[in-house]
C-alpha positions as CSV (number, residue, x, y, z in Angstrom):
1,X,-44.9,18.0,-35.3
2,X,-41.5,18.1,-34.2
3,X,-40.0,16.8,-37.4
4,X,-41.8,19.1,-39.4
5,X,-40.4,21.8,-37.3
6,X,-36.8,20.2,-37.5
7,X,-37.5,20.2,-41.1
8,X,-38.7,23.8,-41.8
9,X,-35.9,25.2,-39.4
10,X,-33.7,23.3,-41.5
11,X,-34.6,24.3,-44.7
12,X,-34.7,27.7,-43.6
13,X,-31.1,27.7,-42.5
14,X,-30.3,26.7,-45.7
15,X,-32.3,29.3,-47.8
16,X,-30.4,32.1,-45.3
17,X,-27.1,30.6,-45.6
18,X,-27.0,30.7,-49.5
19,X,-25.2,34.2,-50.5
20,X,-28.2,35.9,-52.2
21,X,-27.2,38.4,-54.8
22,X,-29.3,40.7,-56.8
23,X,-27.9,42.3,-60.2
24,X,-29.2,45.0,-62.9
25,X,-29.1,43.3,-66.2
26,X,-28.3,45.4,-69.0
27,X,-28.6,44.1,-72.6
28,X,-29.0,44.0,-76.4
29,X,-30.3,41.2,-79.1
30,X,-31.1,40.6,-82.7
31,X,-34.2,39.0,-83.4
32,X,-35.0,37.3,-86.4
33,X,-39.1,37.6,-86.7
34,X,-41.9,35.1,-88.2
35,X,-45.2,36.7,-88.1
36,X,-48.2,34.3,-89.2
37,X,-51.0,36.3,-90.6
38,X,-54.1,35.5,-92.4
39,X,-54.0,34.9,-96.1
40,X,-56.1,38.6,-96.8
41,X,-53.6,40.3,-95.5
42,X,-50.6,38.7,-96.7
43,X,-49.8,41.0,-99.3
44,X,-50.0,44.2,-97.3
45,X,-46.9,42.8,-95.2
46,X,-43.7,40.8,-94.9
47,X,-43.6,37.4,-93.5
48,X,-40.6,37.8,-91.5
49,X,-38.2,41.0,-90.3
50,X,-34.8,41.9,-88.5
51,X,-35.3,43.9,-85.2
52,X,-33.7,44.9,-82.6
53,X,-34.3,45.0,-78.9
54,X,-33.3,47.2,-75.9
55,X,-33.2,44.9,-72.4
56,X,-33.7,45.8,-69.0
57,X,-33.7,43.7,-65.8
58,X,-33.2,42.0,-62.6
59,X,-31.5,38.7,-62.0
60,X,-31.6,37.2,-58.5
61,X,-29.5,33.9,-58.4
62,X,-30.8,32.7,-61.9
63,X,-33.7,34.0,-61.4
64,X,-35.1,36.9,-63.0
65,X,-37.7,39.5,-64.9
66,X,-36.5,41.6,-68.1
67,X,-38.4,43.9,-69.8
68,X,-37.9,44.7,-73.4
69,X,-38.5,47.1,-76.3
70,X,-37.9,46.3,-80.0
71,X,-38.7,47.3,-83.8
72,X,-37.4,46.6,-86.9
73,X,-37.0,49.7,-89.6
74,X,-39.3,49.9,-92.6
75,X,-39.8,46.6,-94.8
76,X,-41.1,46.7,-98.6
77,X,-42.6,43.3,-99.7
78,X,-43.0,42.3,-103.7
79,X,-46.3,44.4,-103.8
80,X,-44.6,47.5,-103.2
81,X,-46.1,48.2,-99.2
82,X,-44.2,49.1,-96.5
83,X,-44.5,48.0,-92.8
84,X,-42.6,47.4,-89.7
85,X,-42.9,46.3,-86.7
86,X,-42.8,47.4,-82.5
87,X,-43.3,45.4,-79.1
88,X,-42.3,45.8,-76.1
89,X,-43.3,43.1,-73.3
90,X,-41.2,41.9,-70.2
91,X,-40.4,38.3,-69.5
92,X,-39.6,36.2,-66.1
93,X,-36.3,34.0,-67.0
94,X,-35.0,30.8,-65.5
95,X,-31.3,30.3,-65.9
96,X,-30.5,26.7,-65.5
97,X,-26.8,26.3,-65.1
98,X,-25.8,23.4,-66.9
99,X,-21.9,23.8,-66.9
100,X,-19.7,26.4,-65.2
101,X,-20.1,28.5,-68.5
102,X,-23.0,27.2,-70.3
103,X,-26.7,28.0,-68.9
104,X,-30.2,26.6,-69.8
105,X,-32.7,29.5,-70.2
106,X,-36.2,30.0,-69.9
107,X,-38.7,32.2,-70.2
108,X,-42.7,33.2,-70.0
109,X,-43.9,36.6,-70.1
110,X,-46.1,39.5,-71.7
111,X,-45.5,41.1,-75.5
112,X,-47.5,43.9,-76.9
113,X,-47.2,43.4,-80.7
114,X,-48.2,46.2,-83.8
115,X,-47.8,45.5,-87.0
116,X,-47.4,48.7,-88.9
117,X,-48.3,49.2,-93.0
118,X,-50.0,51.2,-95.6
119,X,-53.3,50.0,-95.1
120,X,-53.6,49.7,-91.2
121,X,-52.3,49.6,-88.3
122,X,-52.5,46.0,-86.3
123,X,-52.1,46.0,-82.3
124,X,-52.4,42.6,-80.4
125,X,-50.9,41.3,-76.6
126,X,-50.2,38.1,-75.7
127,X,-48.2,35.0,-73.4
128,X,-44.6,34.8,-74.8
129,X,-42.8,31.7,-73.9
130,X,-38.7,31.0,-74.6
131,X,-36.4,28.3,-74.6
132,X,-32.2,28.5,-75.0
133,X,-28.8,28.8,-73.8
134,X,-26.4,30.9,-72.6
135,X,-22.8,31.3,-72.3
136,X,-21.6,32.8,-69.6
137,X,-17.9,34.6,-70.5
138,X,-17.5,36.0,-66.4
139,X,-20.2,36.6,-63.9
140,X,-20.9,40.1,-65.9
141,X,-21.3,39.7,-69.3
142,X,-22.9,36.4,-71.4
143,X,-24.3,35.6,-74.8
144,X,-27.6,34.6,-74.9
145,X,-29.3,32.7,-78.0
146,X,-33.1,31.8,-77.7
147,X,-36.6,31.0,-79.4
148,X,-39.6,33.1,-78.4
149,X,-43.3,32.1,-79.3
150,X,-46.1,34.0,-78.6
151,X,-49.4,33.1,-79.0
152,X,-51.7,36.4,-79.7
153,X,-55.3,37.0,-78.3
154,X,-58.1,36.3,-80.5
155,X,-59.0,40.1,-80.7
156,X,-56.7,40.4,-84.2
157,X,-58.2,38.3,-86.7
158,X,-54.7,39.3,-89.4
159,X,-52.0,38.3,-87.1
160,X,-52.1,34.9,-85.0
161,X,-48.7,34.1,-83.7
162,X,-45.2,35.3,-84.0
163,X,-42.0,33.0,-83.6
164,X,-39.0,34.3,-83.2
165,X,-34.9,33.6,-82.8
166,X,-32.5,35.9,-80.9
167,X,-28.8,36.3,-80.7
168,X,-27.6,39.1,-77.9
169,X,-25.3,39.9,-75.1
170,X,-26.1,40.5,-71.2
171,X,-24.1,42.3,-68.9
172,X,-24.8,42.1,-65.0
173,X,-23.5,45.1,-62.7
């Protein structure tokens, strides 16, 4: 019992000694979207679309939760319809530093998806998952580059999944 003790105290003395710092992260990507629908309603939409995202979070030591909004302005396929897209979601990162500039990054979170055309409008939620890098340029402001997947509920028969690489900058006050 007393080594435990030893232990815990010790590992608590080490968890308190470690500077904790907690920053707002402000940000902006580019995303480059792959949605996978069924083959019915392929020729009401676009298989893939530029958007844009807004980013707002918290990072505590690497650790952190963003939330996001994005949409991409109005595609028209070869049959002549119109759509475009909206989600917003938020994701817990992981920020592995690999170098003193360069960072692994992770991520799991919630999206809300709709997929907007001429013949309906398609809503679905889902678990978003992420894998990348990131290069940190000073302890405020990094590039980030990533691959998202998320895996949609069952409730949408049209759209099933959506897979997705991102190019955008993060800046930590």
């Amino acid at each position: 019992m007393k080594k435990l003790l030893t232990t815990f105290a010790l590992f608590f003395m080490t968890i308190t000694s470690t500077p904790a710092q907690a920053d707002l992260v402000l940000g902006a990507d580019v995303y480059r979207t792959f949605i996978d629908t069924s083959q019915e309603f392929d020729s009401y939409t676009e298989s893939d679309y530029d958007t844009i995202a807004a980013v707002l979070g918290f990072d505590f030591n690497g650790v952190g939760i963003e939330g996001f909004y994005q949409m991409s302005d109005d595609v028209t396929n070869s049959h002549n319809f119109n759509s475009k897209t909206t989600a917003y979601g938020a994701d817990f990162v992981l920020r592995l530093p690999t170098s003193e500039y360069l960072d692994f990054v992770t991520s799991i979170g919630y999206i809300n998806y709709k997929l907007e055309n001429q013949l309906r409008d398609l809503e679905s939620d889902g678990l978003r998952i992420g894998v990348g890098f990131q290069f940190n340029f000073n302890k405020h402001m990094a590039i980030r580059a990533m691959y998202h997947y998320s895996a949609l509920t069952e409730e949408v028969d049209n759209l099933k999944s959506i897979n997705e690489i991102s190019a955008g900058v993060r800046f930590r006050f």
